[in-house]
C-alpha positions in Angstrom: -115.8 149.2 197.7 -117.1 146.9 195.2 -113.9 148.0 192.7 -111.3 147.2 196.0 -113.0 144.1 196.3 -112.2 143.0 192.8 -109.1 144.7 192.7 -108.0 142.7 195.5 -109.8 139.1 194.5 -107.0 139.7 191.2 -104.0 140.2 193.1 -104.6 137.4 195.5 -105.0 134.9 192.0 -101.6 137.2 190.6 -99.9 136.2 193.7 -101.0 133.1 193.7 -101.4 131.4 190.4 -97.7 131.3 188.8 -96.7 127.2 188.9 -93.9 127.6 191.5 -92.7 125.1 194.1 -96.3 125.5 195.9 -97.9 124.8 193.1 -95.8 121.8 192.3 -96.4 120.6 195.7 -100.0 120.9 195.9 -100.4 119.2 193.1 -98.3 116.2 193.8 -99.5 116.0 197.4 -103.5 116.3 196.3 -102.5 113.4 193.8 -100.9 110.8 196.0 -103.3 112.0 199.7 -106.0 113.4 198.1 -107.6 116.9 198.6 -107.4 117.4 202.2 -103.7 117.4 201.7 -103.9 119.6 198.9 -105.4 122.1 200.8 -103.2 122.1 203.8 -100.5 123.0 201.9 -102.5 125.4 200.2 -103.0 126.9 203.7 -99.7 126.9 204.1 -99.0 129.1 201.4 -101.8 131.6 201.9 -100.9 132.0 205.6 -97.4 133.1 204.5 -98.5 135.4 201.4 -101.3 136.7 204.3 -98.2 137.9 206.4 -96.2 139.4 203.5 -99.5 141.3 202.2 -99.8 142.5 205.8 -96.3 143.8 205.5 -96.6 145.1 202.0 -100.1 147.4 203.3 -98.6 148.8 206.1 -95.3 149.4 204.3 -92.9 148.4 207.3 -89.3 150.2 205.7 -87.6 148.4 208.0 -88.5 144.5 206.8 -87.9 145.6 203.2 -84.7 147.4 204.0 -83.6 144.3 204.9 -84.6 142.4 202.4 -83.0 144.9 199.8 -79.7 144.7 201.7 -79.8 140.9 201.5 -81.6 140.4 199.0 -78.4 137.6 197.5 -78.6 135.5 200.7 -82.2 135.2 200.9 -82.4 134.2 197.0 -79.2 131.8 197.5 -81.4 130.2 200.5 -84.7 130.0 199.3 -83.4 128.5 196.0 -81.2 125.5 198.0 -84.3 124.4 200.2 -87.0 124.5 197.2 -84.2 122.2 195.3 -83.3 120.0 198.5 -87.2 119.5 198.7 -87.5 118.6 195.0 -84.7 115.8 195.8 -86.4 114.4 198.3 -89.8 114.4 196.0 -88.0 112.8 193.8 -86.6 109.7 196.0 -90.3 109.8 197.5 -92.0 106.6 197.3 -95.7 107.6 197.4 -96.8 104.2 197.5 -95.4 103.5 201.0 -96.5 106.8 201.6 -99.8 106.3 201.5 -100.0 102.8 202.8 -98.6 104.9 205.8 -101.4 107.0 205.6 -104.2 104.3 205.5 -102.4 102.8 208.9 -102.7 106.1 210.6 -103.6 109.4 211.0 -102.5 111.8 208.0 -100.2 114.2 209.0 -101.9 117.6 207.8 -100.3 119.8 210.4 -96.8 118.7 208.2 -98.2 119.4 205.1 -99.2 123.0 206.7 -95.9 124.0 208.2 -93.2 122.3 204.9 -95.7 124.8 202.6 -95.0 127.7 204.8 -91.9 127.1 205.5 -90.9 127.0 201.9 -93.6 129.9 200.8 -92.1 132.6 203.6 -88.7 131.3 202.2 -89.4 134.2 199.3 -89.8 137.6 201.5 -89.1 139.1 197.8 -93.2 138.4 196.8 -93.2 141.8 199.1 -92.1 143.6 195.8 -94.5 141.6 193.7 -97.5 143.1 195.9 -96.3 146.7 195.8 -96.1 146.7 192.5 -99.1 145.5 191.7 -101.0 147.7 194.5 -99.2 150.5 192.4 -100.0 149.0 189.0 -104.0 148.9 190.2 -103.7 151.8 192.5 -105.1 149.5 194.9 -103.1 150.7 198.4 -102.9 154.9 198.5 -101.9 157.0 201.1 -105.1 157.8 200.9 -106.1 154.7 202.0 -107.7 154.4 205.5 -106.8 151.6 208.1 -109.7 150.2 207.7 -109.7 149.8 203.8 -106.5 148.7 204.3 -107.8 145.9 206.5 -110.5 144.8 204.1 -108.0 145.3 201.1 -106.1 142.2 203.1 -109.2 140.5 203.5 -110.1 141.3 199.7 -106.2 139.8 198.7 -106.5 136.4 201.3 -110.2 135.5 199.5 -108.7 135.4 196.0 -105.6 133.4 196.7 -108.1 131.0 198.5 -110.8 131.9 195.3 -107.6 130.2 193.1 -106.0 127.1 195.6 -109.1 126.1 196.0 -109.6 125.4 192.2 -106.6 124.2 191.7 -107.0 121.3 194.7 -110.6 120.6 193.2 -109.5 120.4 189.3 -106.4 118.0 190.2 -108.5 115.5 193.0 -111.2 115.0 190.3 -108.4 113.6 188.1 -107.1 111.6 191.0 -109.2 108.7 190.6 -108.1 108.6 186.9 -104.5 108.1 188.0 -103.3 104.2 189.2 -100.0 103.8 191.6 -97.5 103.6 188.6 -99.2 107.2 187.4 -98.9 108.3 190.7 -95.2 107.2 191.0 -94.4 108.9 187.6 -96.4 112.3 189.6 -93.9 112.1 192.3 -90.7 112.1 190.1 -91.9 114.5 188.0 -92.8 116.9 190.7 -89.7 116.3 192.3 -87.5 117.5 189.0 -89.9 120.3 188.1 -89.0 121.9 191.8 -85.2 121.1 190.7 -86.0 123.3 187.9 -87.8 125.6 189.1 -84.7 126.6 191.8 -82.2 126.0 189.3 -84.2 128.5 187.2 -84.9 130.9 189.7 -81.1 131.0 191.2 -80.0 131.9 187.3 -82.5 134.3 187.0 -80.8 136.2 189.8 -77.6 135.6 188.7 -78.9 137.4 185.4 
């Protein structure tokens, strides 16, 4: 047990730690709210990989048959709305943002659903977890249903294990950073996501 349990704490950071558009967006969001809003999104994220590991342990054919057969459409789509969101990153003023913020209640449930909405936008992270269940030998048919719950469980703890660090490393730098820094933060985050879909929508083509 002790073996699946750090098996599945290193798949969870696998899954997790590449600097992708949630990554981006954590950062940028922990930077101009602070950490509450870092970790929103974070949960936004880790609710959407929890659904996909689900899917990936109990091997549902039918969801990745679909993804296979359209596999293009899904990749064209998830690539457009990660690089409309970087746009609008970029044009983001985070100084009115947060003077928003400080006049009313901070919108966390927003923060939640835009990071789950653009996470569950890649249904292709289903391949990343098989492989890596059959790289570590981690899922089995051997594998009862109730290992196969805790093996979730296992997966869910290390992708919190890593967005968890990640909020905590970037807030303690947030009090280092001024309202021009932040500024810079925003525009920056917004072209890396540009990048990252242009990127990711070439790699396809490729």
């Amino acid at each position: 047990m002790l073996t699946m349990f750090l098996k599945g704490l290193l798949i969870g950071v696998f899954v997790s730690a590449p600097v992708g558009p949630i990554g981006v967006l954590c950062v940028q969001r922990t930077l101009n709210g602070g950490k509450w809003h870092g970790i929103f999104t974070s949960l936004g994220a880790i609710c959407s990989d929890l659904l996909y590991a689900i899917i990936a342990v109990f091997s549902m054919s039918i969801v990745i048959d679909f993804i296979e057969s359209h596999q293009l459409l899904l990749q064209i789509i998830g690539t457009l709305i990660v690089f409309v969101f970087g746009l609008y990153t970029y044009a983001n003023n985070p100084v009115k943002k947060m003077q928003k913020m400080n006049g009313g209640n901070p919108n966390y449930i927003q923060d939640f659903l835009t990071s789950f909405g653009l996470t569950i936008t890649n249904p292709l992270v289903i391949f990343l977890y098989i492989a890596l269940f059959a790289k570590l030998g981690y899922i089995t048919e051997e594998t009862t249903f109730l290992q196969s719950l805790l093996g979730i469980v296992f997966i869910m703890l290390g992708a919190c294990f890593w967005w968890t660090l990640l909020v905590v490393i970037v807030n303690y730098f947030r009090g280092r950073i001024n309202l021009r820094g932040l500024y810079v933060v925003n525009r920056a985050a917004g072209i890396a996501l540009m990048i990252i879909a242009i990127i990711g929508g070439f790699a396809f083509w490729l």
